[in-house]
C-alpha positions in Angstrom: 30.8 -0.3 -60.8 28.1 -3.5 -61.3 26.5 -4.2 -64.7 23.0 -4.7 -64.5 20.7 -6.9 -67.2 17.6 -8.6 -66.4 19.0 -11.6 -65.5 21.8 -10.7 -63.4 23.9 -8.7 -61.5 27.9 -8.2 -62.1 30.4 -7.2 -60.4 33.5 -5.7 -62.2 37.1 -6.9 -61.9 39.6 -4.3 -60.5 40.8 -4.5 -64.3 39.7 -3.6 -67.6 38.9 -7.2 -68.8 39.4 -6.0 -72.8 43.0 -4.5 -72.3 46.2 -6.3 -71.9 48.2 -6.0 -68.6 51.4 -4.9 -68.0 54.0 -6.7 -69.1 52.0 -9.1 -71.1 54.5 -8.6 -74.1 51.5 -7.9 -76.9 52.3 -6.2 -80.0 49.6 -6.2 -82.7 52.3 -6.5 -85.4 53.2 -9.8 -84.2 51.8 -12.8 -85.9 50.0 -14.7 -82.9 47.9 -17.0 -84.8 49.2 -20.9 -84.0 50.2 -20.0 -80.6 49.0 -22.5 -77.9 47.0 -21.1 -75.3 48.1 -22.8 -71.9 45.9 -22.0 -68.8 46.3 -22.3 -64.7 45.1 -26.2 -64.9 45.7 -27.4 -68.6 46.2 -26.3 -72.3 43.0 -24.7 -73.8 43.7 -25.1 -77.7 45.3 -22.7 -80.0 45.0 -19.0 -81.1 43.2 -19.0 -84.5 42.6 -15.3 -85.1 43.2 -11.8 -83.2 40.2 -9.3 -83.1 40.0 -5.5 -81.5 36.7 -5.1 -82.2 35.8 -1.8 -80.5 38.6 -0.8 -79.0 38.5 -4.8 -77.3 41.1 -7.0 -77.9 40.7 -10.5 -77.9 42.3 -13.9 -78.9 39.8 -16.6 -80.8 40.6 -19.8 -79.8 40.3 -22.9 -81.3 39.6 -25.6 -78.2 40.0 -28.1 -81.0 40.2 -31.5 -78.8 37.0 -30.6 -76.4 34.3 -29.6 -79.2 34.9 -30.0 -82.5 35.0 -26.9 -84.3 34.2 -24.9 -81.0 36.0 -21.4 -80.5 35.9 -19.1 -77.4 36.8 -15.1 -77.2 39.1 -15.0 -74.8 39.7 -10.7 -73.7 43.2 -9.7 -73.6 42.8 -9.0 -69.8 42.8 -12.9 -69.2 46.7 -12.9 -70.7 49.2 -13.0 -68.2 52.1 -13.6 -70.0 53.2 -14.3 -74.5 56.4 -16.5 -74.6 56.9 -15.6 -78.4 60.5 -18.1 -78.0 57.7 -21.1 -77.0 55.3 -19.6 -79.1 52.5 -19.8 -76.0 50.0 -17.6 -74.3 49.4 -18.0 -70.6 45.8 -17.2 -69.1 44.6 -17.1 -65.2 42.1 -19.2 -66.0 41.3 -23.2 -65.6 40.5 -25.2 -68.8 36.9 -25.2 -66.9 36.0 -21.7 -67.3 37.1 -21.4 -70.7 34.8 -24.5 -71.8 32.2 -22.6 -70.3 32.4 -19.3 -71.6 29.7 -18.4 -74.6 31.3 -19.9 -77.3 32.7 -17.4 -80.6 30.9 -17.5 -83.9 32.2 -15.3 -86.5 28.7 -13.6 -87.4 28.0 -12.7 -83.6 31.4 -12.2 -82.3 31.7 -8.6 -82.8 28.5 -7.6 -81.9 27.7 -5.6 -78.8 25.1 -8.2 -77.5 27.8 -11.4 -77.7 30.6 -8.8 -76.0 28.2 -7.7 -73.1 27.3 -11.6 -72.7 30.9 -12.6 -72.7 31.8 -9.4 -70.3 29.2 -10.6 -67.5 30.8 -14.0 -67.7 34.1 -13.6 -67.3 33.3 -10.8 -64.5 31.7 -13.0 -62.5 34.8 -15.4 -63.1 37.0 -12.8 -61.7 34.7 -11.6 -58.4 33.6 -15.0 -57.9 37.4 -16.9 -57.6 40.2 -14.2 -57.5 38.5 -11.9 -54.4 41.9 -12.5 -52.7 44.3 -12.8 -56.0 43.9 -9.4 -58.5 45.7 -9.7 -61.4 47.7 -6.7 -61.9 45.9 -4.4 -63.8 46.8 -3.2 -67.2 49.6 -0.3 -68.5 
């Protein structure tokens, strides 16, 4: 199914982008914040707050070393794997794409107009590079 704005067009991943996959090894009763956040090309920063904001769980992360002060949303879906022993959070995706993804600010995270924004993008992340490589979709 494509999202539609009038700007662009967007094709969905064959996963829910906002819920954790399989065997990611989530529980919200684990303290995640301080974990680094390591993904396919580089480490992106470090997880400074959870939010499930609608039934859309995400990591904030502080990219601390690009932009100062900078955080990103990154949706669970992104999460391949939580090492809680190495206290680290592996993402399919390059320090690149993160950098570029609308950056998080506390007053417009939540809202429905920052999430649909931050849903196109990664979307076209996923249909644009992983056509041939799915991620396996979420339990």
């Amino acid at each position: 199914m494509a999202i539609e704005d009038a700007e662009s067009t967007t094709r969905e991943p064959s996963f829910p982008l906002w819920k954790f996959r399989s065997g990611t090894d989530f529980n919200d009763q684990t303290d995640v914040i301080g974990y680094q956040v390591v993904g396919t090309d580089e480490e992106i920063g470090s997880v400074a707050d959870f939010v499930d904001a609608n039934d859309q769980p995400a990591f904030v992360v502080d990219t601390g070393a690009w932009v100062v002060g900078q955080r990103i949303l990154l949706p669970a879906g992104a999460v391949e794997s939580i090492d809680h022993v190495a206290r680290e959070i592996k993402v399919d995706r390059t320090g690149t794409d993160i950098r570029e993804a609308p950056p998080y600010e506390v007053s417009t995270g939540e809202s429905e107009e920052y999430r649909n924004r931050l849903t196109h993008y990664y979307c076209d992340l996923y249909a644009d590079h992983h056509e041939d490589h799915q991620p396996s979709p979420p339990s």
